[in-house]
BASE-822440 format. One record per residue (C-alpha): residue in one letter; x, y, z. Coordinates in nm, 3 decimals, m for minus. Layout:
% residues N
  fiza        x        y        z
     A        X        Y        Z
...
% end
This chain:
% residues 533
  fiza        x        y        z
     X    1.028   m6.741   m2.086
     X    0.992   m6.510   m2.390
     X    0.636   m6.559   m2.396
     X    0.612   m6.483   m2.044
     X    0.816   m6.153   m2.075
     X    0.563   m6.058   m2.352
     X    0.196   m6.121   m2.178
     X    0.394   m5.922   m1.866
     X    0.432   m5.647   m2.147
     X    0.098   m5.656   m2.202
     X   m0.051   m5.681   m1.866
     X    0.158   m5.299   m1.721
     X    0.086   m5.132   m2.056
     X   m0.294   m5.182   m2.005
     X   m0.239   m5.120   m1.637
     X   m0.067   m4.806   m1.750
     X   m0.327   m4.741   m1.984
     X   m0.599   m4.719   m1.779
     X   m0.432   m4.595   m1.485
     X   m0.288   m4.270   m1.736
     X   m0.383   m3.889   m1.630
     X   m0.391   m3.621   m1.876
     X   m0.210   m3.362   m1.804
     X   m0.266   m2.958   m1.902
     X   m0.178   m2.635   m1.843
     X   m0.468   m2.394   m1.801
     X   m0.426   m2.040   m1.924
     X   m0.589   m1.737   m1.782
     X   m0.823   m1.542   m2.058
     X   m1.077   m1.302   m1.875
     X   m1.021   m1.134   m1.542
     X   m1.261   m0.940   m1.374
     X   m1.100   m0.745   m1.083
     X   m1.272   m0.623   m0.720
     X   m1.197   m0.417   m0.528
     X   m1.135   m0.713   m0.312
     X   m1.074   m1.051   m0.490
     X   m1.103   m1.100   m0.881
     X   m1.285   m1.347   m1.125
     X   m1.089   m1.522   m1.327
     X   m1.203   m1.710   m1.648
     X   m0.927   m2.000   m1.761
     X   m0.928   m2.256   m2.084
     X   m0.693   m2.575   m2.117
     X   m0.724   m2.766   m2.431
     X   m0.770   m3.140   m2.368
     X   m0.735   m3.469   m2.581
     X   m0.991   m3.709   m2.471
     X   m1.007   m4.083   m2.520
     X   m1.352   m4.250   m2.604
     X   m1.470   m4.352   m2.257
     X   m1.327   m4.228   m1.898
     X   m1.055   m4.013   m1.903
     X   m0.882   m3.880   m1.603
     X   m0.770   m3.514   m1.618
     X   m0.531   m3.268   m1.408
     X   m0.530   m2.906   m1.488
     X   m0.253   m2.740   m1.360
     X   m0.185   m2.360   m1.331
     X   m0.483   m2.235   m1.134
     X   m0.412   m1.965   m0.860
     X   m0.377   m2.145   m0.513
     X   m0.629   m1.938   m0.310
     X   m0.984   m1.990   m0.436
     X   m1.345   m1.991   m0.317
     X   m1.404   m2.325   m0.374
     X   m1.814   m2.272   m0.406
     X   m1.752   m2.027   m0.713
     X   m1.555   m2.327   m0.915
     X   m1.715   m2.371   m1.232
     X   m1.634   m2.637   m1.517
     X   m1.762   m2.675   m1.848
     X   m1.681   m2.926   m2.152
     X   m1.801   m2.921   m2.509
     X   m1.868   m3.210   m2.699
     X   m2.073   m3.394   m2.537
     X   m1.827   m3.490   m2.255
     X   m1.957   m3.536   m1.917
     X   m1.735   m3.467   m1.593
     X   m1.863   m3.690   m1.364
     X   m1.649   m3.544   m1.068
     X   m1.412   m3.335   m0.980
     X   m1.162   m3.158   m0.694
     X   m0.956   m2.894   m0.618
     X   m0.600   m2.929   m0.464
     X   m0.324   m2.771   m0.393
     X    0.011   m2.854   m0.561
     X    0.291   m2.764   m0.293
     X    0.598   m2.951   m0.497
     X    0.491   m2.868   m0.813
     X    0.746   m2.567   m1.026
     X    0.573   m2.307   m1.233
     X    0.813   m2.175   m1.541
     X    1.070   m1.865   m1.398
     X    1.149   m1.572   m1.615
     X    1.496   m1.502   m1.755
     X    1.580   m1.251   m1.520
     X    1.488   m1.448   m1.231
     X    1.657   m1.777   m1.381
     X    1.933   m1.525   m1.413
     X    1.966   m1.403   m1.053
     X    1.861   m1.732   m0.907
     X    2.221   m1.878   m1.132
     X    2.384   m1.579   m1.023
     X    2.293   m1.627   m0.604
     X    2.456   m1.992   m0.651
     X    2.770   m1.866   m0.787
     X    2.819   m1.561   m0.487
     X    2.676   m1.825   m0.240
     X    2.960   m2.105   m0.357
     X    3.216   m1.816   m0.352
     X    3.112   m1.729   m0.013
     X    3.174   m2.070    0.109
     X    3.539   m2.079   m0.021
     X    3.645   m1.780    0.143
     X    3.523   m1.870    0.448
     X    3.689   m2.210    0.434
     X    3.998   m2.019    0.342
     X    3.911   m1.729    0.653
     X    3.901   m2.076    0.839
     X    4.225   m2.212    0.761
     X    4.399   m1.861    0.736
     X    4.290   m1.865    1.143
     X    4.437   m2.185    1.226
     X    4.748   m2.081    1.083
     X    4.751   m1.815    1.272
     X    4.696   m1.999    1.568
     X    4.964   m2.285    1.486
     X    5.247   m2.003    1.436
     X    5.147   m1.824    1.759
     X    5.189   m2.176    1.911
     X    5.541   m2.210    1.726
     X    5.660   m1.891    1.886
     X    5.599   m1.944    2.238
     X    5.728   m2.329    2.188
     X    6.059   m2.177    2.013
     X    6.130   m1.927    2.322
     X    6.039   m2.194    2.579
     X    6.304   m2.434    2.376
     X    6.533   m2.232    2.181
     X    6.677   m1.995    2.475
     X    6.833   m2.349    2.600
     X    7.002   m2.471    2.248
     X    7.029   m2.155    2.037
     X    7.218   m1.895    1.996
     X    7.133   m1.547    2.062
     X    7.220   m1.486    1.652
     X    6.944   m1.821    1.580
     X    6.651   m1.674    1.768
     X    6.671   m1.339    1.634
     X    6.637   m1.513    1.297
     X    6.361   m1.719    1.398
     X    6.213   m1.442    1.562
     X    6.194   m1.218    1.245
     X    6.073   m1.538    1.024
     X    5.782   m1.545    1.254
     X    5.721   m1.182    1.258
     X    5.697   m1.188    0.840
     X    5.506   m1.514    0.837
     X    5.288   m1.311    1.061
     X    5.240   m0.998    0.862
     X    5.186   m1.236    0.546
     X    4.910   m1.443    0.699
     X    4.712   m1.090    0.895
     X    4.738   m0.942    0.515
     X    4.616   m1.255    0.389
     X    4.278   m1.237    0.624
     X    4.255   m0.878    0.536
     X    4.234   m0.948    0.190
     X    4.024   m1.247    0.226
     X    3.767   m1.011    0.499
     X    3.723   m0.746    0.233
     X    3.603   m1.020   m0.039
     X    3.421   m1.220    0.184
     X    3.217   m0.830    0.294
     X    3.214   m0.738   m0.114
     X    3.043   m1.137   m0.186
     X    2.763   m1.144    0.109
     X    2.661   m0.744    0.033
     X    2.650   m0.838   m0.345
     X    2.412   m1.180   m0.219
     X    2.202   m0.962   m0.021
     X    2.149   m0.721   m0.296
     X    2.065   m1.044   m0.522
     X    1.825   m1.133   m0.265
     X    1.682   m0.837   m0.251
     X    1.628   m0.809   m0.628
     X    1.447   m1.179   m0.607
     X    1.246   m1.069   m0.375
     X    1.129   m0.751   m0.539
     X    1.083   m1.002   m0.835
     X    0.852   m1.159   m0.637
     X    0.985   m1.522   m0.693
     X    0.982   m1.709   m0.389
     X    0.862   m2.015   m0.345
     X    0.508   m2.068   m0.545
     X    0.174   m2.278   m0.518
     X   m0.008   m2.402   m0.819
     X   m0.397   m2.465   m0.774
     X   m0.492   m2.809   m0.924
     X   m0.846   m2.973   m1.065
     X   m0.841   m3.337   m1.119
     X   m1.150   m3.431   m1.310
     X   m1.260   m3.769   m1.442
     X   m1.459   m3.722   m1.751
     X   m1.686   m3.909   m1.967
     X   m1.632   m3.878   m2.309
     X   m1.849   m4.016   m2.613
     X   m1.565   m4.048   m2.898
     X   m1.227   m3.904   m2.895
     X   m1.198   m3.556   m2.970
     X   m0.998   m3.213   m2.834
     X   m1.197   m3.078   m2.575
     X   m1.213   m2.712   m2.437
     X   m1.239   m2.681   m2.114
     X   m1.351   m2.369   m1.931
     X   m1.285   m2.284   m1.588
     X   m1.412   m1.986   m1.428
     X   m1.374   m1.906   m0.973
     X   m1.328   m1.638   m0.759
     X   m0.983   m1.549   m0.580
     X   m0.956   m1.336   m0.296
     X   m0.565   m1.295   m0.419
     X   m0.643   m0.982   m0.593
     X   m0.721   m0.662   m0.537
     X   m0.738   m0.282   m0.717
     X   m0.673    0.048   m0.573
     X   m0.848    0.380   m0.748
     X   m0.630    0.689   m0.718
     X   m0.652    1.015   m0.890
     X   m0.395    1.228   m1.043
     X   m0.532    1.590   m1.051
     X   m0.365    1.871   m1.310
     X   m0.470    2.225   m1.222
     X   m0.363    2.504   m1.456
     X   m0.239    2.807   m1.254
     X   m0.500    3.041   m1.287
     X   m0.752    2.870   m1.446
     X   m1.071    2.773   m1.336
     X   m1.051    2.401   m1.541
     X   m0.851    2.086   m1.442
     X   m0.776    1.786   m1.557
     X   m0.863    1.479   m1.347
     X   m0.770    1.111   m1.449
     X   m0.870    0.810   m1.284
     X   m0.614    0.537   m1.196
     X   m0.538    0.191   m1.081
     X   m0.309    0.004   m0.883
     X   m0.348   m0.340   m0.987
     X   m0.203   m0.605   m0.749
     X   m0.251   m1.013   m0.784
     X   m0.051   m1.257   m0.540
     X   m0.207   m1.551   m0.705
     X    0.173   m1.705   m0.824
     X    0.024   m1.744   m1.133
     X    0.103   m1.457   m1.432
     X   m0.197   m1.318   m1.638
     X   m0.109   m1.330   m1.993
     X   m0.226   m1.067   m2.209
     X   m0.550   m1.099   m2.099
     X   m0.865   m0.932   m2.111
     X   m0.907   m0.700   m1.787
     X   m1.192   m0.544   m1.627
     X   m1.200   m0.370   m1.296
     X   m1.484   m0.376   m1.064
     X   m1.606   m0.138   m0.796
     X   m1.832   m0.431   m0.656
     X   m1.690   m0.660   m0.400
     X   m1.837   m1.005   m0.332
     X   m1.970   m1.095   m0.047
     X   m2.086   m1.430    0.172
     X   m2.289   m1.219    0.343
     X   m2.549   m1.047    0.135
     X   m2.830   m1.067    0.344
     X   m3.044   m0.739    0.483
     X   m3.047   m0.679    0.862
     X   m3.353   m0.750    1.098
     X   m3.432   m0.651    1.436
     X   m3.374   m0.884    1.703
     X   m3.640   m0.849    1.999
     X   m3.613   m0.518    2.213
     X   m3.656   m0.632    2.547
     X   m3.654   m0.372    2.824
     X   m3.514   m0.531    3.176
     X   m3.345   m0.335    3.460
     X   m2.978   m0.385    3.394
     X   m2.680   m0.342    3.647
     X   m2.414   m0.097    3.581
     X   m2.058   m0.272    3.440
     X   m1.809   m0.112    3.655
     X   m1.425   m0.127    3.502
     X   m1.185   m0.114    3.719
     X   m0.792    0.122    3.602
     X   m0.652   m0.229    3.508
     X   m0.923   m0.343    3.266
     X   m0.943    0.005    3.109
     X   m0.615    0.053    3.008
     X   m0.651   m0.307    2.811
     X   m0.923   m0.201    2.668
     X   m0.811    0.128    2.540
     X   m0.456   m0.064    2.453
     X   m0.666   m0.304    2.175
     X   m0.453   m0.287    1.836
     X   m0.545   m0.128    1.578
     X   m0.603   m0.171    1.183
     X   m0.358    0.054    0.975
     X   m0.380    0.064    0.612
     X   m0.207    0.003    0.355
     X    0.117    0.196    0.211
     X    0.095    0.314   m0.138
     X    0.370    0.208   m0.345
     X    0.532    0.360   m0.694
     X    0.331    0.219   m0.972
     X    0.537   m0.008   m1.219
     X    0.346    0.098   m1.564
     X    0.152    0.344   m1.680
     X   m0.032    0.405   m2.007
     X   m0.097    0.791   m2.142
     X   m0.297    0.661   m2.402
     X   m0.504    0.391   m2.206
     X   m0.849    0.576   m2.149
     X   m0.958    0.541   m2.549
     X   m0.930    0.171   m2.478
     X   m1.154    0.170   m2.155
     X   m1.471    0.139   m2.145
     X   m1.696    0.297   m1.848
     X   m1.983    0.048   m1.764
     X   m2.312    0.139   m1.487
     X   m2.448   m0.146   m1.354
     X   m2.685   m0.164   m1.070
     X   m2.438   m0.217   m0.790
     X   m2.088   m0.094   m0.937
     X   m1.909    0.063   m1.216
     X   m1.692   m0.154   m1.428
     X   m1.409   m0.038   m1.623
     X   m1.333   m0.290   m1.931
     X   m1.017   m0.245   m2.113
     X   m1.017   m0.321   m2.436
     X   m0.617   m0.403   m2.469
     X   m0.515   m0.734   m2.377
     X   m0.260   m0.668   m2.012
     X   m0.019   m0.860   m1.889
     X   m0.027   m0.857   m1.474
     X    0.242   m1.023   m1.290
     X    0.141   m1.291   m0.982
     X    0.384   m1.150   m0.731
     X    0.210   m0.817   m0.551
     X    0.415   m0.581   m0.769
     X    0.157   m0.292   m0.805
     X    0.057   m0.182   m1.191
     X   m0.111    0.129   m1.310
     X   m0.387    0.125   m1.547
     X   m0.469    0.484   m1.670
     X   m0.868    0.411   m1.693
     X   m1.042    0.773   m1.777
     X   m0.987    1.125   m1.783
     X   m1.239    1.427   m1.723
     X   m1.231    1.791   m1.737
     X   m1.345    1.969   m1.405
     X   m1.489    2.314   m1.485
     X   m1.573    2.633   m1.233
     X   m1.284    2.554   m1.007
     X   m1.310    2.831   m0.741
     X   m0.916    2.922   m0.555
     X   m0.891    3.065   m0.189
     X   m0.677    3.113    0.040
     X   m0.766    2.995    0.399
     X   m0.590    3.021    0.709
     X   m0.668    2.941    1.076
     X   m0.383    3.125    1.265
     X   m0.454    3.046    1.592
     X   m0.387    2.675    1.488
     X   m0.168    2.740    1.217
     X    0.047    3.068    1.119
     X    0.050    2.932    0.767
     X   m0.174    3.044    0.509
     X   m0.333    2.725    0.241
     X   m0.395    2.783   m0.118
     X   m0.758    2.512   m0.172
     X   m0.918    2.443   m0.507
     X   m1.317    2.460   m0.446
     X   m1.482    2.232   m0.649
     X   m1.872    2.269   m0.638
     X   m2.000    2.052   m0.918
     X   m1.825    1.689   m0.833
     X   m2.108    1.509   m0.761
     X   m2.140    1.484   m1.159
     X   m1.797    1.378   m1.156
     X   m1.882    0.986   m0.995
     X   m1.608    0.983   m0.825
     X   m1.455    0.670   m0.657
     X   m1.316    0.680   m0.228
     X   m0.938    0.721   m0.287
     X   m0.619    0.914   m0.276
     X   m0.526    1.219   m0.469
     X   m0.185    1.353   m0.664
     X   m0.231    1.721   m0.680
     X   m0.003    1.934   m0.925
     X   m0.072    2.348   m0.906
     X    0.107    2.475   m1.228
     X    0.420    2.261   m1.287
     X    0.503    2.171   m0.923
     X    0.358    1.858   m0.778
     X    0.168    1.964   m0.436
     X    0.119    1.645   m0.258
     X   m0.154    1.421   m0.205
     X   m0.461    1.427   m0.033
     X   m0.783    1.201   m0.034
     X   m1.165    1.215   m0.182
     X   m1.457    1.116    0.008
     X   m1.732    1.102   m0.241
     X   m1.959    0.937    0.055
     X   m1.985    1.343    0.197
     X   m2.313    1.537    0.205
     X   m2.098    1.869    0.140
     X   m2.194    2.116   m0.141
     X   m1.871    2.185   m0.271
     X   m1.551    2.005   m0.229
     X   m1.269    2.115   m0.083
     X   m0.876    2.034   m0.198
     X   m0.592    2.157    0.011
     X   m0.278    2.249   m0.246
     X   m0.041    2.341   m0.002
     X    0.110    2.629    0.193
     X    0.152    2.991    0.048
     X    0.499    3.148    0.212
     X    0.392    3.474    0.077
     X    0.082    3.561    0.259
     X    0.234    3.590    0.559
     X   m0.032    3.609    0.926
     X    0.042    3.694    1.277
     X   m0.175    3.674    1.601
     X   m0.076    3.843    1.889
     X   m0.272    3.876    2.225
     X   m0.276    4.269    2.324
     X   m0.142    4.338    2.649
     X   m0.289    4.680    2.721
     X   m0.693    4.540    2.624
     X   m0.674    4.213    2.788
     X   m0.748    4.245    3.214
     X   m0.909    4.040    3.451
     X   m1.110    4.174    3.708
     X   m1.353    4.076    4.038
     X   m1.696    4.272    3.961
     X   m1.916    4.192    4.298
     X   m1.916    3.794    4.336
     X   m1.844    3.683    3.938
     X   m1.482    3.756    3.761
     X   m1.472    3.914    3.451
     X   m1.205    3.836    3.182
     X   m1.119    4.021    2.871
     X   m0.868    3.902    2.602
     X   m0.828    4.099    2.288
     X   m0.618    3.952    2.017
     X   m0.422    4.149    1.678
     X   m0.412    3.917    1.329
     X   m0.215    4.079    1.132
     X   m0.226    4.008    0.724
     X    0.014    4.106    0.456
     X    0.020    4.017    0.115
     X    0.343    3.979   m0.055
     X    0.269    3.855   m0.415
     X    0.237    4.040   m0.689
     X   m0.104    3.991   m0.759
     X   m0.440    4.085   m0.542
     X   m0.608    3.805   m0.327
     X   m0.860    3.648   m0.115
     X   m0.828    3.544    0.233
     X   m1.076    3.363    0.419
     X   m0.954    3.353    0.762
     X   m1.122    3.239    1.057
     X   m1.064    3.279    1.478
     X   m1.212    3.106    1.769
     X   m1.369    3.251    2.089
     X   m1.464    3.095    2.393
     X   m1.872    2.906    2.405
     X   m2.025    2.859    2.768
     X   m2.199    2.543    2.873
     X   m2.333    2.692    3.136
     X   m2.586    2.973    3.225
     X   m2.356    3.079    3.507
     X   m2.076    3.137    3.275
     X   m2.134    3.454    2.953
     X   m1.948    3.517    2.686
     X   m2.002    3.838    2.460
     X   m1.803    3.985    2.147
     X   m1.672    4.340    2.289
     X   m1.761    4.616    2.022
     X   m1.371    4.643    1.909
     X   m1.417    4.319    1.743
     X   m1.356    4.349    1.334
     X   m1.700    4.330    1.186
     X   m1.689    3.955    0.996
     X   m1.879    3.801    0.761
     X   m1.984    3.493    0.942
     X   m2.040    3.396    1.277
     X   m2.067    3.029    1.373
     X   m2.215    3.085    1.737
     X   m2.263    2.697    1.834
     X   m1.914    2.660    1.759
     X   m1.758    2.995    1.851
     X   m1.616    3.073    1.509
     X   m1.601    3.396    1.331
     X   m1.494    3.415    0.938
     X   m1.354    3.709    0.741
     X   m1.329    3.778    0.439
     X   m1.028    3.961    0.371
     X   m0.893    4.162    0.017
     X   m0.536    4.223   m0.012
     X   m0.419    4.430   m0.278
     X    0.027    4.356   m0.318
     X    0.204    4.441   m0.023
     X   m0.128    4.519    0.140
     X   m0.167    4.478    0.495
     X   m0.468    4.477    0.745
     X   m0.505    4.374    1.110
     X   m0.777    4.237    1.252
     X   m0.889    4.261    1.575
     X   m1.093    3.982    1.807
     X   m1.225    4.098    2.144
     X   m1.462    3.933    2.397
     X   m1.560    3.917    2.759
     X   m1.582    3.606    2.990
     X   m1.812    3.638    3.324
     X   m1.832    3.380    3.591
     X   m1.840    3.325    3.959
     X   m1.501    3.399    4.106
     X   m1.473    3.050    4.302
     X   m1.460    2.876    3.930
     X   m1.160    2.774    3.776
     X   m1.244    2.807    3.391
     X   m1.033    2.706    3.129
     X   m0.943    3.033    2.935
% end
């Protein structure tokens, strides 16, 4: 029997032997962000037997392009195959302070449950002494004296008032417990540490001795992402600002980047990178599509895309634009930061401070369009960005030492100059007012003839001189049966956009200056038209 026992050893620890997977953690190095999906570079360190090993490397993001997967041994070891999987039972290590809410949850939650049980059983009392009363005054009336009921009576009534303050007290814990678990829950969430994936490769490899291998791992994930934003300083009064580029850096892989080296990417891969050709251009006679109401309001009822909300940044680095480094390659800019950076897998944005440039000749007017808007706009003109290479994104304007707002560059336009909107000025202060003794209507043979006269009226309340550019609409015809002509009253102006019926002025304003404006014109047309003036 002993013998037997032994050669059964034997037989399941070769079975076991040969059946054994190596298992490793892989840990990510390099990581090359998009602005849609990242790169990621990964090593695991693995002890190979002589001969055919089988490997599992866990720790991988879940989401990858499984075409980009590359693997790579030294040593002479050969992988011979290989897959990817997805690891839905697996646990990936939790930080303290989620270890520390999770334990924290489980005690609320088991408090929770015992005052409801006791909520339970306080209600049931309730409902047994209710019961006792009625069955007493059915009974007692019969058996008991007047004296004997009024006691029972009264027992009932402070039994009563003990058990009500009883489920008041045990109401305002139970409330207190199950906010404090949905604040917990809250704060897990905002952790980010739900329920996680790990992304697996199981390799079998060929190996000529036995030796620690390397391994390097390198795919794409479309679990990442980086948003450029700008933060723009402008000095009051000067004609020089400060503009620093910024990142959001966000990464829903599950998986933690560990002080790793970080580069971010204005390219974005693409399965389709393949230029357009014509199709055949065949003429034919084609049948109008006629819609009826029904099938147009579907159509114009589609859903739309909306973006993205921007969220507050978790870090930010003063210092961080000595340590990147601004590459030009032939399709995108790359920005590769020297520091090693630590991004979290669960969305929580992170700001990467990547350079800072000086913007010179800044050029400040005031603009205001009061027929649209009675308010008057301080802008910052900017005429040499295009030397600037400036990235599509949102912009954090501060005038002085007051933060502005936010507003957006588009570096795609064709404009000369560049135009940022800083905000309203409450101390230029415009009004426009149609005058009632210039503006008639009148029948002149078989047309009508209209004339409208309106007062803008300008006053400058700072301290300090400015300049205005203001601008007012009149009326364009589109047809020959309908003219339009400026009336000689009209202020003389420094522009006049005629396609678009636009007129600008210039306008000077010394402190506590004020000048009026005046914008006349005349509308003929035949008197059976209803036009829209």
């Amino acid at each position: 029997m002993k013998k037997i026992f032994v050669l059964l050893s034997l037989f399941f620890a070769v079975g076991v032997g040969n059946a054994a997977v190596t298992t490793v953690q892989s840990k990510t190095v390099n990581a090359t962000v998009y602005l849609s999906g990242a790169e990621l570079q990964e090593t695991a360190t693995i002890s190979l037997a002589k001969g055919e090993n089988m490997v599992r490397i866990e720790g991988l993001a879940s989401k990858i392009e499984r075409n980009s997967l590359q693997l790579s041994l030294g040593g002479g070891a050969v992988i011979t195959k290989f897959d990817f999987k997805v690891d839905y039972m697996g646990k990936i290590a939790q930080g303290n302070r989620c270890a520390a809410l999770q334990d924290s949850l489980q005690k609320y939650k088991r408090k929770e449950a015992e005052l409801s049980s006791l909520q339970l059983t306080n209600t049931q009392l309730q409902e047994l002494l209710e019961a006792g009363v009625t069955h007493s005054l059915q009974t007692g009336t019969q058996s008991l004296s007047s004296e004997a009921i009024e006691k029972q009576l009264l027992y009932f009534q402070q039994r009563h008032q003990q058990l009500l303050a009883k489920a008041n007290s045990i109401d305002e814990q139970l409330s207190a417990v199950q906010a404090r678990i949905g604040q917990i829950e809250k704060q897990i969430q905002e952790e980010g540490q739900g329920t996680k994936r790990s992304g697996v490769v199981e390799m079998t490899v060929q190996s000529p001795a036995a030796y620690s291998a390397k391994a390097q791992i390198k795919y794409f994930t479309p679990s990442a992402r980086w948003i450029p934003y700008y933060d723009l300083n402008l000095p009051e009064g000067k004609t020089q600002a400060k503009l620093t580029l910024k990142a959001r850096v966000i990464q829903t892989t599950g998986i933690d980047w560990k002080q790793v080296k970080l580069s971010l990417s204005t390219y974005t891969p693409s399965s389709d990178n393949k230029v357009p050709e014509f199709n055949r251009w065949v003429l034919r006679d084609v049948q109008p599509v006629v819609y009826n109401e029904r099938q147009t309001k579907a159509r114009r009822a589609e859903p739309m895309m909306m973006a993205m909300a921007d969220a507050t940044a978790e870090e930010d680095y003063d210092e961080m634009p000595q340590y990147v480094t601004q590459q030009e390659q032939a399709l995108s800019q790359v920005y590769a930061i020297s520091l090693p950076y630590t991004v979290e897998g669960n969305g929580k944005e992170q700001s990467v401070v990547l350079t800072e440039q000086t913007i010179n000749n800044i050029v400040y007017k005031y603009q205001s369009v009061p027929k649209l808007d009675k308010d008057v706009y301080l802008s910052a003109l900017i005429n040499s960005w295009e030397n600037a290479s400036l990235l599509a994104g949102s912009v954090n304007i501060t005038y002085g030492n007051t933060y502005m707002g936010q507003t957006n560059i588009d570096p795609a336009t064709t404009d000369k100059e560049m135009k940022i909107t800083l905000g309203k000025d409450k101390q230029i202060v415009v009004a426009r007012k149609l005058q009632a003794e210039t503006t008639r209507t009148k029948t002149v043979g078989s047309n009508k003839v209209v004339e409208q006269t309106y007062a803008i009226t300008v006053r400058n309340n700072k301290k300090e001189a400015v300049e205005l550019v203001l601008k007012e609409q009149y009326p364009v015809s589109s047809a020959k049966e309908i003219q339009v002509s400026l009336n000689e009253t009209t202020t003389a102006f420094a522009e006049n956009d005629k396609e678009n019926g636009v007129l600008t002025y210039n306008v000077s304003l010394q402190p506590a200056e004020v000048k009026t404006i005046v914008v006349s014109y005349t509308v003929k047309y035949p008197k059976e038209w209803r036009v829209n003036l």
